[in-house]
N, C-alpha and C positions, 0 to 999 in steps of 0.2 A: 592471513592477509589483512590490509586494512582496505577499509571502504570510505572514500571523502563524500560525503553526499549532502547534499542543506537542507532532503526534504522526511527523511528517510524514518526518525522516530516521529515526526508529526505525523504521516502519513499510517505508521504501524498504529500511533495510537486513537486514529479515526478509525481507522480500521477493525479494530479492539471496541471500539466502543457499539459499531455497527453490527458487530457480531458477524463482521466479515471475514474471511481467508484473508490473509493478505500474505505476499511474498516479493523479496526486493528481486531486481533484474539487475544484475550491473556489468556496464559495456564499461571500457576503458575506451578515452577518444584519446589520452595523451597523457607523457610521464612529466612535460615540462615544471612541474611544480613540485617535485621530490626527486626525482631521475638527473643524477649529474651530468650522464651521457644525452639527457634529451634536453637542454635550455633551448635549445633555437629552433622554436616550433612557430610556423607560419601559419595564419588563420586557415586558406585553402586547406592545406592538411588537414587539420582538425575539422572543417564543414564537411571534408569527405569522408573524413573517418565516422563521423556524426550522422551523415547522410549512411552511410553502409549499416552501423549500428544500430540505427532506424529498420532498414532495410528487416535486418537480424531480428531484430526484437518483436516484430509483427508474427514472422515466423516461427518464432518460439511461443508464442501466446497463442496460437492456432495450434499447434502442437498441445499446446496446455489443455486448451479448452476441449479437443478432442478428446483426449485423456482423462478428462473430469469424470468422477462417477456421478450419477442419477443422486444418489443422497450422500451427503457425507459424514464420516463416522466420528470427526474433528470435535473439540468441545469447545471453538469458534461461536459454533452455534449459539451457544448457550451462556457466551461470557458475563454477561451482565445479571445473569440470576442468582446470583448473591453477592452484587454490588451495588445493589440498588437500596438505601438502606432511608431512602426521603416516605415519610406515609405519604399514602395515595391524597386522603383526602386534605392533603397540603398544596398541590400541586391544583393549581387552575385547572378549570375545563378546556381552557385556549391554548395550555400549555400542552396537555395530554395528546389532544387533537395535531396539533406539531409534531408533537412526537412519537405517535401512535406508529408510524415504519418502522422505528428502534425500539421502544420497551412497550409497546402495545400489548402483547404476551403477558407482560408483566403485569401493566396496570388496569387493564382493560377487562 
C-alpha cells in the first residue's frame, strides 16, 4: 500500500533522535485524490469520516498503551549511542543543560 502523509518522516526522525518508539497510525478520511470512482467528495463527508477516525484512533492508543510492557527490549532506547560523534568538551555548558533529556546518558 501507499501512505500520503506531510508529517510522517519528520515525525519518525524526531522520534529517532529521542530515542523514542515511534509508530505511524493511518486512518483513510477519503480516496478523492487517486480513486477515479471517488472525485466528488463533499467536505461534510470527510469532517465525519475525520471525526470517526478521531474517534478510532484514541481507542487504539488506549489499547496501545495498555499493551506496553514495563521496560522495553527495543534498541530505540539506545539509538543515539553511537551517533554522537561531537566531544563533549565542545559542546557549551548551555547546550548540555538543553539537552540533557536526549543525550544526557551520553554526555553527562
Amino acid at each position: 500500500m501507499d501512505v500520503i502523509g506531510m508529517t510522517n518522516l519528520q515525525e519518525a526522525k524526531l522520534a529517532r533522535e529521542a530515542e523514542i518508539c515511534y509508530v505511524t497510525i493511518a486512518m483513510v478520511t477519503d480516496y478523492d485524490c487517486w480513486h477515479a470512482g471517488h472525485d466528488a467528495v463533499e467536505v461534510t463527508d470527510i469532517i465525519r469520516v475525520l471525526q470517526q477516525n478521531a474517534a478510532n484512533a484514541c481507542k487504539v492508543v488506549a489499547e496501545a498503551v495498555k499493551a506496553m510492557p514495563a521496560s522495553r527490549a527495543c534498541k530505540c532506547g539506545a539509538s543515539l549511542q553511537h551517533a554522537l560523534i561531537t566531544d563533549k568538551k565542545l559542546v557549551p555548558a548551555a547546550t548540555l543543560q538543553k539537552l540533557k533529556p536526549i543525550v544526557g546518558k551520553y554526555f553527562m
